[in-house]
C-alpha positions in Angstrom: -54.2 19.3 34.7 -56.3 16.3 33.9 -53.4 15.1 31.8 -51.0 15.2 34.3 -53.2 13.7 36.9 -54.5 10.9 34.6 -50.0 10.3 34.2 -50.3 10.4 37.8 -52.5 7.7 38.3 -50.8 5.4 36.1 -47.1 5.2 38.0 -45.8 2.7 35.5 -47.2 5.1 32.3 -45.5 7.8 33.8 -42.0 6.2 34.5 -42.2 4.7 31.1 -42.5 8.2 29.8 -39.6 9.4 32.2 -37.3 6.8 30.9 -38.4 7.2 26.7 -38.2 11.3 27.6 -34.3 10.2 29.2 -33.4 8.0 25.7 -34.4 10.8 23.4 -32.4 13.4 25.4 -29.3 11.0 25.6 -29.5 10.3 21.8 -30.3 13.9 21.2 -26.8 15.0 23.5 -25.6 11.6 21.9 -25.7 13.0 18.7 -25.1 16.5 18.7 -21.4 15.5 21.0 -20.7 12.9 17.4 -21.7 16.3 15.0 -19.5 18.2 17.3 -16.9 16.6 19.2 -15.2 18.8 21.9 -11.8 20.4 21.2 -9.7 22.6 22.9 -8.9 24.7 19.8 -10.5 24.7 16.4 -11.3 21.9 14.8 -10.2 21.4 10.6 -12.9 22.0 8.5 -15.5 18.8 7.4 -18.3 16.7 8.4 -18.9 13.4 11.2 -21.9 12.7 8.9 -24.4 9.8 10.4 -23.4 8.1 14.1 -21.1 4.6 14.0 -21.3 5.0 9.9 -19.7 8.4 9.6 -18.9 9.2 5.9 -16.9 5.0 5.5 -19.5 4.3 2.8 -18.7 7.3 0.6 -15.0 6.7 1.4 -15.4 3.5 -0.4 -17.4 4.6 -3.3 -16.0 3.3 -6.5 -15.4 5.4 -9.5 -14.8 4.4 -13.0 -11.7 5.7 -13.2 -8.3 6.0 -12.5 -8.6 9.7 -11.3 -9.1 10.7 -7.4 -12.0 9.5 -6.1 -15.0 12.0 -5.7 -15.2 11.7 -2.0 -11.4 13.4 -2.0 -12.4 15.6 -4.7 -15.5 17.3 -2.7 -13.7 17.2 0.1 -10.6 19.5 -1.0 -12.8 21.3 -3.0 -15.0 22.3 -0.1 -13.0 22.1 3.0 -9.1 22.3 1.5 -6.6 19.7 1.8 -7.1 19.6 5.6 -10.6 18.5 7.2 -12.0 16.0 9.7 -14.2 13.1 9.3 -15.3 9.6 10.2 -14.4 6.3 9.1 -15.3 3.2 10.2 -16.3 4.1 13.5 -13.2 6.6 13.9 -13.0 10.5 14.1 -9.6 11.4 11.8 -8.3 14.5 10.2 -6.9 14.0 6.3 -4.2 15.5 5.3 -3.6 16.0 1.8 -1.6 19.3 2.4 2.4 17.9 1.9 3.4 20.5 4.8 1.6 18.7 7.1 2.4 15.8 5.7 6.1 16.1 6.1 5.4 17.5 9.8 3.8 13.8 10.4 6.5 12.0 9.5 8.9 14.4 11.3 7.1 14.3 14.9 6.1 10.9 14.5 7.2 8.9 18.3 7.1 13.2 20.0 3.5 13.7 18.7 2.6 11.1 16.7 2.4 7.3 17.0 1.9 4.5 14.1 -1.7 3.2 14.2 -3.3 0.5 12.2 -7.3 -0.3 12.0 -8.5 -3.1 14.3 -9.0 -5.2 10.9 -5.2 -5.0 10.4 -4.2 -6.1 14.1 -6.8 -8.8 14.2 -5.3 -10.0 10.4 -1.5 -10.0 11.4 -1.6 -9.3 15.2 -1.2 -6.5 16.9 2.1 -6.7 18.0 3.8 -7.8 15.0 3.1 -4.7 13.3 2.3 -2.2 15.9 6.0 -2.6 17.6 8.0 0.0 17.6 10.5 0.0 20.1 13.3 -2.0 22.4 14.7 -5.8 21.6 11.5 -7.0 19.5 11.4 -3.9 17.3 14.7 -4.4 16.5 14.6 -8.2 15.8 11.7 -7.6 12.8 13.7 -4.7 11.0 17.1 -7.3 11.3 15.0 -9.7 10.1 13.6 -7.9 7.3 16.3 -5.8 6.2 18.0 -9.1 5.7 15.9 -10.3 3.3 14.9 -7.0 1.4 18.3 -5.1 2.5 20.7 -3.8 0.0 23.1 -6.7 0.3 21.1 -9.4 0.3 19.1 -7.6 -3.3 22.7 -7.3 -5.1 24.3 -10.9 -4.2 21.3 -13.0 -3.9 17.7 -12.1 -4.7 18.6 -10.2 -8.1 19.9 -13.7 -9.5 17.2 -15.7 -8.4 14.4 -12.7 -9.3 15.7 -13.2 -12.7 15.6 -16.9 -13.0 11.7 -16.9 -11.3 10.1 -14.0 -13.6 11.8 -15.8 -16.9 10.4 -18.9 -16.0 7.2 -16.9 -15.6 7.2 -15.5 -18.6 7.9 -17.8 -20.5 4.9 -19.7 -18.9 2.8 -16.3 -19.3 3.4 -16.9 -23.2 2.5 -20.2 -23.6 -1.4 -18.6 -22.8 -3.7 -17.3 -24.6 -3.9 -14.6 -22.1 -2.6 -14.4 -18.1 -4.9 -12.3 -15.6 -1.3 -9.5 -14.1 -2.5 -9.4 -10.8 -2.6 -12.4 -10.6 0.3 -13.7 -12.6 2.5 -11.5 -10.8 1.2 -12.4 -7.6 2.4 -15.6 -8.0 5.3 -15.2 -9.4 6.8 -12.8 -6.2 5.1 -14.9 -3.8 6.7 -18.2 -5.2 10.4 -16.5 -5.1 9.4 -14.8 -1.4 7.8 -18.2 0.1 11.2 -20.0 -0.9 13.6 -17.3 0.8 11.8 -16.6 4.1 10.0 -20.1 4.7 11.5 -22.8 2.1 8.4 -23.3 0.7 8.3 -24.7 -3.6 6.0 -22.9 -5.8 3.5 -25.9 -5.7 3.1 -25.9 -2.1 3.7 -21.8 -2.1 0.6 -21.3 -4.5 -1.9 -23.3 -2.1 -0.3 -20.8 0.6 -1.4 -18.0 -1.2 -4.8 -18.5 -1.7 -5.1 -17.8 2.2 -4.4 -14.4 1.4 -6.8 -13.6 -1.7 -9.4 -11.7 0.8 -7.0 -10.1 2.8 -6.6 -6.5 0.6 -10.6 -6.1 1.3 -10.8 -7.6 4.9 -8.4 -4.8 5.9 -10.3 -1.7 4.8 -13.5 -3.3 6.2 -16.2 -2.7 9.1 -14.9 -5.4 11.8 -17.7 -7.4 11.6 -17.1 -11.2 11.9 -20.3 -12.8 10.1 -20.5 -15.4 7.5 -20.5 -13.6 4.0 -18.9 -10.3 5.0 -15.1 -9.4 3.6 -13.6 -9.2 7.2 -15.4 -12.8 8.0 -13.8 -14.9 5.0 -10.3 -12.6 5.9 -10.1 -14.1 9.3 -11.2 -17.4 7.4 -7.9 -16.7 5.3 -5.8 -16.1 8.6 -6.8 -19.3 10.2 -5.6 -21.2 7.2 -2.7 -19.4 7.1 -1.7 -19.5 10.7 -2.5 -23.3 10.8 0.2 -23.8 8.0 2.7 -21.5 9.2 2.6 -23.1 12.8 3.3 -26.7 11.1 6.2 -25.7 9.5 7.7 -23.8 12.5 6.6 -26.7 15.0 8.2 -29.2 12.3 11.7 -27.0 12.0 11.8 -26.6 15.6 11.8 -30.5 16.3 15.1 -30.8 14.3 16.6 -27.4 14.9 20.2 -28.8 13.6 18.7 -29.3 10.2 19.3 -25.9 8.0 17.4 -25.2 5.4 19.1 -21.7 4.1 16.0 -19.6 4.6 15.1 -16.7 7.1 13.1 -19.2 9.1 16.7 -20.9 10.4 17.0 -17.5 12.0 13.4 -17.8 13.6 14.3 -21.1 14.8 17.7 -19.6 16.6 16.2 -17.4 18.2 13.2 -19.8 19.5 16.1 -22.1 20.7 18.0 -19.4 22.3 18.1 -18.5 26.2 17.1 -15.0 25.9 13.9 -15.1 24.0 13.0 -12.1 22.5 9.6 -13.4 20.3 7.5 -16.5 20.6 5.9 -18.9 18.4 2.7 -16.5 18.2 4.7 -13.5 17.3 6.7 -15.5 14.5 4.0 -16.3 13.1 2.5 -13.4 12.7 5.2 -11.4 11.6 5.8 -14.4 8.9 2.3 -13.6 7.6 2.9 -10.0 7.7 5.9 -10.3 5.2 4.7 -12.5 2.8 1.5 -10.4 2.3 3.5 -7.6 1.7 5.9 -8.6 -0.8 3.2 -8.7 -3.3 -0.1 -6.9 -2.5 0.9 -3.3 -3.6 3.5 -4.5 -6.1 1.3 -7.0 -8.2 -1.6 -4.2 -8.7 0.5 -1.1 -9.0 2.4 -3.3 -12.0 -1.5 -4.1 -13.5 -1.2 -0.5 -13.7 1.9 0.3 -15.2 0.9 -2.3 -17.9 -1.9 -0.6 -18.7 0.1 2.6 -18.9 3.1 0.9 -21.3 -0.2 0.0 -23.4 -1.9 3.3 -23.7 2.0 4.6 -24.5 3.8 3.0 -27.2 6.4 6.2 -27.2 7.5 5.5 -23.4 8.3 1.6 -24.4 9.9 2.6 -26.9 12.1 4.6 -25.1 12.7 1.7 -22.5 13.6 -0.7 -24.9 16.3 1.8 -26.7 17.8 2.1 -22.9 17.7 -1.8 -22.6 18.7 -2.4 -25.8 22.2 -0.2 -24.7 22.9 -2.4 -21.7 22.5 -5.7 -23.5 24.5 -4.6 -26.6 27.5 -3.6 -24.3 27.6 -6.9 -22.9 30.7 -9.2 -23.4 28.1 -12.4 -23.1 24.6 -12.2 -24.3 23.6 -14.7 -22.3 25.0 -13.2 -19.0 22.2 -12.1 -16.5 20.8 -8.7 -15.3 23.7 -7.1 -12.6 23.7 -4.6 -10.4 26.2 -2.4 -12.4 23.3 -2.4 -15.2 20.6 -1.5 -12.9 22.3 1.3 -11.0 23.0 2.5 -14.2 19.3 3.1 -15.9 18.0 6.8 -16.1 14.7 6.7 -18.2 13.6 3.4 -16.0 13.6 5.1 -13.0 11.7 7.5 -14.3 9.1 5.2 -15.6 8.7 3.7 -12.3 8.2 6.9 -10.6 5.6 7.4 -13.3 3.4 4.5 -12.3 4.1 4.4 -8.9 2.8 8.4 -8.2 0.0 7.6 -10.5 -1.1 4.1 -9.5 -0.7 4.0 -5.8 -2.3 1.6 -4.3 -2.2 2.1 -0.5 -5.3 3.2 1.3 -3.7 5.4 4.0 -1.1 6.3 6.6 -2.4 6.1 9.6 -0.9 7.9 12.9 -2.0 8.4 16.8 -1.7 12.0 17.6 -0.5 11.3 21.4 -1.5 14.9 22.8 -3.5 17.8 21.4 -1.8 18.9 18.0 -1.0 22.6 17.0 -0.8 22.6 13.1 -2.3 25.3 10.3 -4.2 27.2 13.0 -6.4 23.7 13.6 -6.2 22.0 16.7 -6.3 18.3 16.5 -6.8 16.4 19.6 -5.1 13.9 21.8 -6.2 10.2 20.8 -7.6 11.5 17.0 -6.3 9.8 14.4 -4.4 11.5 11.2 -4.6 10.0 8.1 -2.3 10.8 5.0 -3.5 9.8 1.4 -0.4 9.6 -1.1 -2.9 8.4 -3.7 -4.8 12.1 -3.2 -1.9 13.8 -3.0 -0.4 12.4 -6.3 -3.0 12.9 -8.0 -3.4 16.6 -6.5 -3.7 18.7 -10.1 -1.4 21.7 -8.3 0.9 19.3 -6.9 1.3 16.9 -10.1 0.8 18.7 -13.3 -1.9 17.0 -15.6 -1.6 14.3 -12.8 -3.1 11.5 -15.1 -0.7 12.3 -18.2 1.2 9.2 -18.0 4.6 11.9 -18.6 7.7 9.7 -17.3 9.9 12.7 -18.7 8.6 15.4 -15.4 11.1 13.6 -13.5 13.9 14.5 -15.9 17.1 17.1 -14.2 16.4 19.7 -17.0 19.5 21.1 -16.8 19.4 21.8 -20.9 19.6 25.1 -22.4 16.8 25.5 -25.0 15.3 28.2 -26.4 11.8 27.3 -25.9 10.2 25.7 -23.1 9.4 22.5 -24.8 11.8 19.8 -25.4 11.4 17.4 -28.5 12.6 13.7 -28.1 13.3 11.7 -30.6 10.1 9.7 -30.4 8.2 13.2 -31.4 6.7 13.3 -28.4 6.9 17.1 -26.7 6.9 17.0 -22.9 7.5 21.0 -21.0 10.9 20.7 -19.6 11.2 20.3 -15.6 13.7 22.8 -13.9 15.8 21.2 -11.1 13.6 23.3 -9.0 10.4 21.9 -10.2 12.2 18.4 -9.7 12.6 18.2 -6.7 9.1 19.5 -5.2 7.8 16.6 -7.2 10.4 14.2 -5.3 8.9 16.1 -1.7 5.5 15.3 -2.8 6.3 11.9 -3.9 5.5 9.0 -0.8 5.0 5.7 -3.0 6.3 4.1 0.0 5.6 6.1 3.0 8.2 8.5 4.6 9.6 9.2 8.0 10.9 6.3 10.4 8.8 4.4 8.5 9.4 4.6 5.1 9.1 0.8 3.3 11.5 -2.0 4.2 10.6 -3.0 0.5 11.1 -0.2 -1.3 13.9 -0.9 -2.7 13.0 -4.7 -3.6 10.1 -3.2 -5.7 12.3 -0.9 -7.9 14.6 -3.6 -8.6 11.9 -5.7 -9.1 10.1 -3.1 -11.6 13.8 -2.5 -13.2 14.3 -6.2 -14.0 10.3 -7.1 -15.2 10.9 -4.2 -17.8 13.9 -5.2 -18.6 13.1 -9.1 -19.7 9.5 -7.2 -21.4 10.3 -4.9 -23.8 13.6 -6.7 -25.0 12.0 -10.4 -25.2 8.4 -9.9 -25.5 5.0 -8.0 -27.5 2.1 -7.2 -25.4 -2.0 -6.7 -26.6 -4.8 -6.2 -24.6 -6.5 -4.5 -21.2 -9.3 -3.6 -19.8 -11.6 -1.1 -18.1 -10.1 -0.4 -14.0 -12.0 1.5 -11.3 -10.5 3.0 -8.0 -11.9 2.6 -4.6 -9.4 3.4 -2.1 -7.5 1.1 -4.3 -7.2 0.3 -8.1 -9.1 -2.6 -9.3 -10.1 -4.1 -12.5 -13.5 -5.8 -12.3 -12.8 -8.2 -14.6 -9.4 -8.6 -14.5 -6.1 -6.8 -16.3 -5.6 -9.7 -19.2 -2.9 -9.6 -21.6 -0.9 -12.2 -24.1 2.6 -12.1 -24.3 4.6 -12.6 -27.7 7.9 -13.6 -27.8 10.1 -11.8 -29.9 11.3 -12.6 -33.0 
């Protein structure tokens, strides 16, 4: 009683203690509603871990090696291939489980939407990737297929490709050594620069260097603050958009003056009656395109180099396929056609190779738009679902011995042989794949995303893998490599360095 009246007699003591008692209790229910958030259902298995932070930091832990990262490993080890968690500020479920994944991609636009992190729509603008519907939607995919489309591969950009990554190379060899990433960076950016905006390499390669912090501003907390990854990313976008709006403002003056590059079509559509994008929007998109014509490619082909090193057997095998093509040629000196490419069989398989093992993407992210039924979980309206192909490549009961680089599991085994293994001629024994076993590999094989929105580049990166292997292992000798670590991407610390030989 003397406590409470002595509180009593103090007014201001005692609503100071009202309002701390308040705080605690709102941080306390605060709390406890993040630990458990409400559901009408049950929620997936997992962990919010710490307020604001959830469980980003882990996320991004790096691991010295090439393997799935421990946080995935725990995760599906303790929860199963489908739990809930937090990153960067956002509850999500993670799929790894390729049932679900497929259901994603099937009732994506019924009960799933595409999303992107607030790092990605502050990077290229919201609306240049986010659209996915009516006039503008289908001015970007006409505007893309045209440059990465089918057509537009087999009559122009196979042809030039060739010309740019021989002129490379034969650069790359006058080194002592050439950083991949890097080297191949350029050399994809150069030829990309030219097609959609006109740009030479010597002005393209200035261009570029805008874009050297975007990979890491992406999968970053928003925070804009000297120092931090997102900060010298938006840095990079200032740059950029100040350079792209210069050229566009410069075409658009003297629209009659063509140029023979996608940005004539930009400029059309600017000039027409019936605008269906503005300046902002073009710019954007531009951005969006250029970045990713060569920021999976160049470090998923660091990898594969590393993988041709560590495996003289498969080159060997690649250069007896290559060797074929040019020794059925009428002129040696002829380029690389389409009728050669569509005709490889141990390439493809090579490419699949690297591309389930070095995956480079972070995630799919989706929107689920109302309260999701799925494996007896409930996942609710406004979560977000997030699909890891690199987790589910690298799934051991999805991808036998996962990190055996083993180009041959693609193979159609239709062959009759008595045993279960099948000797090649390179000595090497690899268990033979039944067309069965095939094609659940193919169903659990997302390089490039799937659904609606499967890659408008995937098939400028095959042809592009195709023709780089082709040119390698027939004209040139490679040494070197060094150590790489995965984060939610494959890196190499100091660099993937390696010296190309001509051959004699």
């Amino acid at each position: 009683m003397q406590i409470f009246s002595s509180v009593m007699n103090h007014p201001y003591t005692a609503i100071s203690t009202c309002c701390v008692a308040f705080v605690i209790g709102w941080l306390v229910h605060w709390v406890y509603r993040w630990m458990n958030p409400r559901c009408n259902g049950r929620l997936p298995p997992g962990s919010m871990s710490f307020p604001l932070v959830g469980e980003t930091l882990r996320f991004f832990r790096a691991s010295a090696s090439i393997d799935m990262p421990c946080y995935y490993k725990e995760r599906l080890k303790r929860y199963g291939p489908i739990f809930k968690t937090n990153l960067v500020g956002q509850p999500l479920v993670v799929s790894l489980d390729p049932d679900m994944n497929r259901f994603i991609f099937q009732q994506e636009g019924k009960l799933f939407q595409s999303w992107y992190p607030e790092t990605t729509n502050a990077i290229f603008g919201k609306k240049s990737i986010t659209t996915n519907s009516g006039a503008v939607h289908k001015f970007v995919r006409s505007f893309a297929s045209k440059l990465f489309g089918t057509t537009n591969l087999k009559e122009s950009l196979l042809p030039e490709l060739e010309t740019t990554m021989r002129e490379n190379l034969i650069t790359w060899a006058r080194e002592p050594s050439i950083e991949v990433k890097d080297g191949i960076s350029n050399m994809i950016f150069d030829l990309i620069a030219k097609k959609l905006i006109g740009l030479e390499p010597s002005k393209s390669r200035e261009l570029r260097k805008s874009f050297q912090e975007f990979f890491q501003g992406m999968v970053s907390f928003p925070i804009y603050f000297p120092g931090t990854p997102f900060y010298r990313c938006m840095q990079g976008r200032t740059n950029l958009q100040k350079t792209l709006n210069g050229l566009l403002k410069e075409r658009l003056s003297v629209p009659e003056i063509k140029y023979n590059d996608l940005l004539d079509q930009i400029v059309e559509e600017l000039q027409s009656e019936n605008l269906v994008i503005d300046v902002n929007f073009a710019v954007d998109a531009l951005s969006a395109l250029l970045f990713a014509s060569f920021a999976t490619l160049s470090s998923t082909l660091a990898v594969g180099f590393k993988f041709l090193t560590d495996n003289p057997k498969v080159v060997k095998e690649l250069k007896e396929e290559h060797t074929k093509i040019l020794n059925k040629r009428d002129d040696q000196n002829s380029g690389f056609t389409w009728e050669e490419y569509k005709s490889l069989i141990f390439t493809p398989q090579v490419i699949n190779e690297i591309t389930q093992i070095g995956n480079v993407a972070p995630g799919i992210f989706r929107k689920t738009l109302a309260d999701v039924q799925v494996n007896g979980y409930t996942i609710p309206a406004g979560w977000l679902v997030m699909i890891s192909p690199m987790a589910v490549h690298l799934n051991p009961k999805l991808f036998e011995a996962p990190l055996e680089f083993n180009p041959w599991r693609w193979k159609a085994a239709i062959l009759k042989v008595t045993s279960n293994l099948l000797t090649y001629n390179n000595g090497a024994k690899w268990q033979v794949q039944d067309e069965t076993k095939r094609s659940e590999l193919l169903r659990n094989y997302m390089p490039f995303g799937g659904g609606i929105r499967l890659c408008l580049g995937a098939d400028f990166s095959k042809l592009f893998f195709a023709l780089f292997f082709h040119i390698l292992v027939t004209e040139y000798r490679r040494s070197k490599e060094e150590m790489s670590w995965r984060i939610s991407e494959i890196i190499f610390p100091q660099g993937y360095h390696i010296q190309l030989i001509p051959q004699t």
